[in-house]
N, C-alpha and C positions, 0 to 999 in steps of 0.2 A: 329183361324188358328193354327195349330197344331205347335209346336215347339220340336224341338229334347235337350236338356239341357246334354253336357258333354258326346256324343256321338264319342266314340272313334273308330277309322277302325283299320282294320288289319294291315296296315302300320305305324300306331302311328298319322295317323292326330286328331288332337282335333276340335271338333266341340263346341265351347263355346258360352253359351248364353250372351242376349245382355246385364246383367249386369255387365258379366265379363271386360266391355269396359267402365264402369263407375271410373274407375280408370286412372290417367293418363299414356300416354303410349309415348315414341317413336319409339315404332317399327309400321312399315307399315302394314297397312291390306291389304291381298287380297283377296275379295267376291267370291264368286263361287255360280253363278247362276245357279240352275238345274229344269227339266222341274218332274223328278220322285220323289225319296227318300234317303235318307242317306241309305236303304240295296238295295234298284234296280242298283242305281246309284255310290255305292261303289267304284267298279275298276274303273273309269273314274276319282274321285276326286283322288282316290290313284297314280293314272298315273299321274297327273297334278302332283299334291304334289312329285311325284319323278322326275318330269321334274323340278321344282323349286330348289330340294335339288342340280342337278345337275348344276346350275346358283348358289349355293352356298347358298341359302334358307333353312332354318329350321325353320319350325312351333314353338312357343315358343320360340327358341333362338334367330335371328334373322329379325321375319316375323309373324305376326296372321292371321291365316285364319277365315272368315267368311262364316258359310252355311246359304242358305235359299235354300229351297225347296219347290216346288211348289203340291208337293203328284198327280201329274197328272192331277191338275187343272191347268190350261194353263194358264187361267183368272187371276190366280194372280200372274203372274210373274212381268206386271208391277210395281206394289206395291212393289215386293220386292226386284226387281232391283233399287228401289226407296229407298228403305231402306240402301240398300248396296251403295249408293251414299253418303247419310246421315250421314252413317258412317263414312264417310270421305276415304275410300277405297284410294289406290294407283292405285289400280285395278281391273278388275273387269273378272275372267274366265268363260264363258258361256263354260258351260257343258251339253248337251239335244238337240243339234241340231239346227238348224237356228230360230227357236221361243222363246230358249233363246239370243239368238243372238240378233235378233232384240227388244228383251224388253229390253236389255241391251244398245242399240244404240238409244232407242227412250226415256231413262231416263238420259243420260248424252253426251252431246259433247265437256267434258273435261277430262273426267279422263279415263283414256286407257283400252279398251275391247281388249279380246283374245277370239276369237271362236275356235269351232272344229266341221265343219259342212260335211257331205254326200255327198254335193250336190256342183254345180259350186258358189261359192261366187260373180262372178259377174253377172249370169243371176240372182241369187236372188235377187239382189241388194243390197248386205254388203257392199260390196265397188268398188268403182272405177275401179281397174285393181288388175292383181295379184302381179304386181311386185311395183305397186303403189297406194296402199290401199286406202292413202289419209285418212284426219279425224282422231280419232281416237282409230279405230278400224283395228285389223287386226290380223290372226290366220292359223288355219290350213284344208286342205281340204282334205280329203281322200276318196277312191274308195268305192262307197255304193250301191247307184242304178246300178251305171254303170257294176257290179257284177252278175246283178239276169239271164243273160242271161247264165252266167257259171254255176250259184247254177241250173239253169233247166239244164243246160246239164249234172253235177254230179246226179243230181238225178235220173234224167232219164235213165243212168247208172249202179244205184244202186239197182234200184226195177223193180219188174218183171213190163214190158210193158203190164199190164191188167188195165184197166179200164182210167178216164181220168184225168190229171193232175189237182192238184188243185193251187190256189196263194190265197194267204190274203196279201192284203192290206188294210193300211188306204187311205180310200176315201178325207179324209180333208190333206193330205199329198199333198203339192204342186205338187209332184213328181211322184203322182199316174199315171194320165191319160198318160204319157210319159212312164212307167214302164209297165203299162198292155201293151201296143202296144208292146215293145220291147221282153216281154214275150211271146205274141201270136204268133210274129213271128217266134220267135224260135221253137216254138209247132209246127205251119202250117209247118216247114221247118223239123221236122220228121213222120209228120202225127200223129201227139198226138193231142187229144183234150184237150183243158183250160177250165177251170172252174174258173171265178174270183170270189173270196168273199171278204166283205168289213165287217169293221167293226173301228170304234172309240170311244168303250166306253167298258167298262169289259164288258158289259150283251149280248153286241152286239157279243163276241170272238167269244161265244158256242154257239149262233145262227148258224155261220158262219161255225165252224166246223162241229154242229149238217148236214148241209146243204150239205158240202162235204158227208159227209159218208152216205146219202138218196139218192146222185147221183152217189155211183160209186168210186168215189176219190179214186185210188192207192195211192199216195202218197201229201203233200204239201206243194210248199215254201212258206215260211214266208218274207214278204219282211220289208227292212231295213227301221227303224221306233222309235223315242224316245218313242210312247206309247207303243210299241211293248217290246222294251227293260225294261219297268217299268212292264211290263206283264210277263215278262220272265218264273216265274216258272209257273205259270199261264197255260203258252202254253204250254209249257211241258206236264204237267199233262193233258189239253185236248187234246194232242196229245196222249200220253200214253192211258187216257183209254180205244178211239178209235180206239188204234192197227194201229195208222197211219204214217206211216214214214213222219218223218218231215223234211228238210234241213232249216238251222237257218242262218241269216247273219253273227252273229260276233262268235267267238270261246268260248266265256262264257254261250252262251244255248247249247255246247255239253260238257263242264265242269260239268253243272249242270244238267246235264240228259239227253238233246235232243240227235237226231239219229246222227246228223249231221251237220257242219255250216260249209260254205265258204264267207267268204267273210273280209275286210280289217280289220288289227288291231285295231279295236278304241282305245283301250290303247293307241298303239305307236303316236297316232295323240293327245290325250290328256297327253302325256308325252312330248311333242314337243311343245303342246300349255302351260304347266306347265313351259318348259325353257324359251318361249317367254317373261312370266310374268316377269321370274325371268329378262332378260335384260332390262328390262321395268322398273323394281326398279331399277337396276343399273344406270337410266338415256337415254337408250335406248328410242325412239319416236316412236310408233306404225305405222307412216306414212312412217316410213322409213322401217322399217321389211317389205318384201314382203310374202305375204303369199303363205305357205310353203303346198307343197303335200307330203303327207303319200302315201307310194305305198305297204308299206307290206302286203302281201294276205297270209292268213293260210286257208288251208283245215286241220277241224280236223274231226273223225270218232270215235263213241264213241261204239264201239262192244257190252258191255255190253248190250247195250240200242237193236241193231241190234239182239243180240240174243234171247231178249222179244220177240222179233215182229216175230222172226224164220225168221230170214230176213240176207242170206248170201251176204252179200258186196262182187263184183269181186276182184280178187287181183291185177287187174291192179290202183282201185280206191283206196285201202289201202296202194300201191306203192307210190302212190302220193301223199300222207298225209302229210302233217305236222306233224301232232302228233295224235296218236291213243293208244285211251284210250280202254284197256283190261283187 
């Protein structure tokens, strides 16, 4: 299994290997389980780690953090949510979505989980209620699926109305079969046709793009997705070659290239689940925290990326940016 040894981020978190723990210590550890890699999954540990500073937390000074990463193997989260128990954690921050979530609830029901999941927490079954988590786990929930109905109407917006919409999803995504309907409807409700594509594995991406652009494909969302995000430049690039306007969930694939992305903060939601922890070391009881919604929406627009494609954005959709990269 692949290990990262003294992997530092842009924000100063230390990522230390396991013999750095062979000493004695008493400062608290908190694990951070992720479903991608220390550079997919970068801004989410850094978000956490600055919700923590903000409860008064400092990596090193106060507090050691622990990474595992799972590199996109899913399969071995339980293992290393296992390890992060072992270690004697204070805590434990799933970072990747509701799959770290639950390897983290099915390896311990003592030591205190923080998620930061997409999706409603209690149709998935994390917990009990929102305002009474119960157990102990409990975290943050922010707008993801519930978004892609907007990300078709910006984009539909943005690109000339020729040819027929495209969506990618992951098929193994609990949230799919509820996602594609909400998307069709919105198409059927301007007379656009959908084209769904699936894919859950690298090889399967460029299938899926190759697939749009043989049918026509104006333009394609990307829907909101922990493999997706571990794919990031990924998509980018197969979007780029194909000359195909993409709209991205979160605001970090139009940082890093893509055309476009609407949809909720993850940062803000794993900076909220980063303070969670932090009151959680203070003594704080996961059962009592109710878990908490992120509602922040950023539309951003990335012109450079729009000018490849020779692709003029209306100025009513640049008006209502967030932020627009020029």
């Amino acid at each position: 299994m692949r290990r990262r040894n003294f992997m530092i981020l842009a924000s100063g978190v230390v990522m230390r290997p396991l013999a750095a723990l062979s000493q004695p210590t008493k400062l608290p550890i908190v694990g951070f389980l992720g479903t991608g890699s220390s550079k997919s999954d970068a801004f989410r540990a850094e978000a956490a780690a600055k919700g923590l500073k903000e409860a008064g937390f400092i990596e090193g000074r106060n507090v050691l953090f622990e990474f595992r990463w799972a590199e996109d193997h899913t399969e071995r989260l339980p293992a290393l949510a296992t390890e992060l128990v072992n270690l004697g954690s204070a805590a434990i921050v799933a970072i990747g979505g509701n799959v770290t979530a639950f390897a983290a609830k099915s390896a311990t029901t003592t030591i205190p989980i923080v998620f930061a999941v997409g999706g409603d927490p209690v149709k998935l079954g994390l917990v009990a209620s929102l305002n009474r988590p119960g157990g102990n786990i409990t975290g943050v929930s922010f707008l993801a699926n519930t978004l892609l109905v907007k990300q078709f109407e910006v984009v539909h917006e943005s690109v000339p109305k020729t040819g027929p919409m495209g969506f990618l999803l992951n098929g193994a995504n609990p949230n799919a079969e509820t996602d594609a309907k909400n998307v069709l409807a919105a198409a059927a409700g301007v007379g656009r046709q959908l084209l769904i594509v699936k894919a859950s594995s690298e090889g399967e991406l460029s299938v899926a793009f190759d697939a749009l652009v043989q049918k026509g494909a104006g333009a394609v969302i990307v829907g909101a997705d922990p493999f997706f995000t571990s794919q990031r430049q990924n998509l980018i690039e197969m979007a780029a070659r194909r000359k195909m306007p993409a709209i991205f969930p979160v605001r970090e694939y139009a940082l890093a290239g893509g055309l476009m992305s609407y949809g909720a903060s993850v940062a803000e939601a794993h900076r909220i689940a980063g303070n969670y922890a932090g009151r959680i070391l203070k003594g704080e009881k996961a059962s009592d925290l109710p878990v908490q919604q992120s509602t922040k929406v950023e539309l951003v627009v990335n012109l450079r990326v729009a000018k490849a494609l020779d692709l003029v954005i209306p100025p009513h959709v640049i008006g209502r940016a967030d932020e627009v990269i020029e």
